[in-house]
N, C-alpha and C positions, 0 to 999 in steps of 0.2 A: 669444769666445776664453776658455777655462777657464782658472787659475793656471798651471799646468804649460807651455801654450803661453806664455804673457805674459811668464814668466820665461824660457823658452829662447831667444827671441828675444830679448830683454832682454842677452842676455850681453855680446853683441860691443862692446856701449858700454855698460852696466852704471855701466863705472867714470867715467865722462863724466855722468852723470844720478846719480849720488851727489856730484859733484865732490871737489871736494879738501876732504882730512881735515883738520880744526886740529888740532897737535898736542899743544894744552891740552886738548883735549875726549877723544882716546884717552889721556891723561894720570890726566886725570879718573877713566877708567873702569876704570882700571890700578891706579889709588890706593884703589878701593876691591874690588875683584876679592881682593887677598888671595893671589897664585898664590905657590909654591914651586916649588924648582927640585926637578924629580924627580917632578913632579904629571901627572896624565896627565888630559886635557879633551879633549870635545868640542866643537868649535863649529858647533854647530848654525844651519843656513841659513848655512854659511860663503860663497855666494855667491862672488864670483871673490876671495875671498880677503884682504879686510880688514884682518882683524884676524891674518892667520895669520901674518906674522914679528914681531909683536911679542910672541903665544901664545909660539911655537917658540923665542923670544929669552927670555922669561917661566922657562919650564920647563927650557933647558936642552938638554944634551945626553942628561941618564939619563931626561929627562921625554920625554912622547909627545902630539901634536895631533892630534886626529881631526879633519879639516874634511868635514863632514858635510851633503851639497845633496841636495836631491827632483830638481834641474836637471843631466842631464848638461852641458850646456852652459855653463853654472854655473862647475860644477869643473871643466871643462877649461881653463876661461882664466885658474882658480886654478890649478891643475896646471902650465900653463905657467909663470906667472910663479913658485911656489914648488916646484915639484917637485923641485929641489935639495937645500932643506932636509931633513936626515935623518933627522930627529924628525917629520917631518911625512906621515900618512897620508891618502889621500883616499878617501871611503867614498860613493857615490852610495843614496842612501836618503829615504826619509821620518820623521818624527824618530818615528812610530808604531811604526814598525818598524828601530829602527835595531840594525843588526849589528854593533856592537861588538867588539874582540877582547877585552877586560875590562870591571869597571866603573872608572869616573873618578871623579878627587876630585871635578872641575867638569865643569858644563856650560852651556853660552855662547850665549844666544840674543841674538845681537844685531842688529837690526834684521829681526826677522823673527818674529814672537810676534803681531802683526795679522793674520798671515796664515795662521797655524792655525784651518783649520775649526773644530776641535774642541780649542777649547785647554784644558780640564778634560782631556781623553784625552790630549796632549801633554805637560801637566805629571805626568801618572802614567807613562809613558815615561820623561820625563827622571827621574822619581822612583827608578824600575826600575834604571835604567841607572848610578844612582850609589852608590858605597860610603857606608857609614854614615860620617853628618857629612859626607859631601859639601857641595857648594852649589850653584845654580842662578842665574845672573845672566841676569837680562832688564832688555837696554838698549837704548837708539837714540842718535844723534848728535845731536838734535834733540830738546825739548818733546814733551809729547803734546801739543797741540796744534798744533805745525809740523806734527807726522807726519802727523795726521789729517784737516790740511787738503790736505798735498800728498796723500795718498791719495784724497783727493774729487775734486780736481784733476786726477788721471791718471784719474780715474774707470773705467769700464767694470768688468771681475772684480775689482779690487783697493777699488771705490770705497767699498766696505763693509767693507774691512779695518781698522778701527781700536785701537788701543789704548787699553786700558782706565785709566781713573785708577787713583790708586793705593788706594784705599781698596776698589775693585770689585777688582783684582788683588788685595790683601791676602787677601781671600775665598775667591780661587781655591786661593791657593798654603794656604793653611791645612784647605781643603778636603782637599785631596791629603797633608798632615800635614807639610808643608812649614811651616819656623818664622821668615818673614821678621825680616832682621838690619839690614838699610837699605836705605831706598827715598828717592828725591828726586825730583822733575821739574821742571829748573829749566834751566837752558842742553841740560844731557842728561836722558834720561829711564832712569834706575837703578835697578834691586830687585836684592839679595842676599837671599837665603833659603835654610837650610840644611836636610837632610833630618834631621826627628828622629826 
């Protein structure tokens, strides 16, 4: 089974197999994310929707959420649960290609940065995609090391999906001219880096 399938199926309980959020840990990520009300983000691999009301709560009403999935399925069960929100748009893409209506201050890769093929191509996208001085946060809920072992553990398409330490991502993101600002892996796994 390729990614594409893994994840469409994956939706209907998605949110059952992430369980439940502490809300020190999206705290965490919120305290160092940096957002403004009137800021316009992407959240890339938004998945059935996360992080999207606390975005859309984040930014406001003059601000704008792109939740952004390779997965129709994805964002449909995002779609449901947040489709209300007004500031909030759902864009079905690959983050290679993503169709944007502008660029964005941010872009939000949060638990899903293992699972880019080509994450050198990935991060020159998200690079594309953002206004000068943007920033780009890649996170998880978990250690690279929880991640990496529950990814071995689900095994099959994904069991190779790992995240990288942060010294091997420091690389990446500086490669693409990206100027990392903070990075930790410690309860969550955090990099902020801004485009220079």
């Amino acid at each position: 089974m390729d990614r594409f399938h893994f994840f469409e199926e994956q939706a209907k309980w998605w949110d059952d197999v992430i369980g439940s959020v502490e809300d020190e840990k999206i705290s965490m990520l919120f305290e160092n994310m940096s957002i403004f009300k009137g800021d316009k983000i992407v959240d890339i691999g938004a998945g059935t929707g996360l992080l999207i009301p606390y975005l859309s709560k984040a930014v406001g009403s003059n601000g704008a959420v792109y939740a952004l999935d390779f997965s129709p399925a994805m964002l449909r069960e995002a779609k449901n649960k947040f489709g209300h929100l007004r500031n909030v748009g759902f864009i079905c893409a690959d983050v290679m290609e993503m169709p944007l209506p502008c660029l964005v201050n941010m872009a939000i890769c949060n638990g899903c940065f293992p699972h880019f093929l080509d994450k050198i191509g990935a991060l020159r996208a998200i690079f594309d995609a953002l206004l000068p001085g943007g920033a780009l946060v890649i996170s998880h809920l978990s250690n690279k090391d929880e991640i990496n072992q529950k990814h071995l553990e689900i095994g099959g398409e994904i069991a190779k999906d790992l995240i990288p330490n942060l010294s091997e991502l420091e690389a990446m993101l500086r490669r693409v001219n990206f100027e990392p600002v903070v990075m930790f892996d410690e309860d969550v796994y955090f990099a902020k880096a801004a485009k220079s």
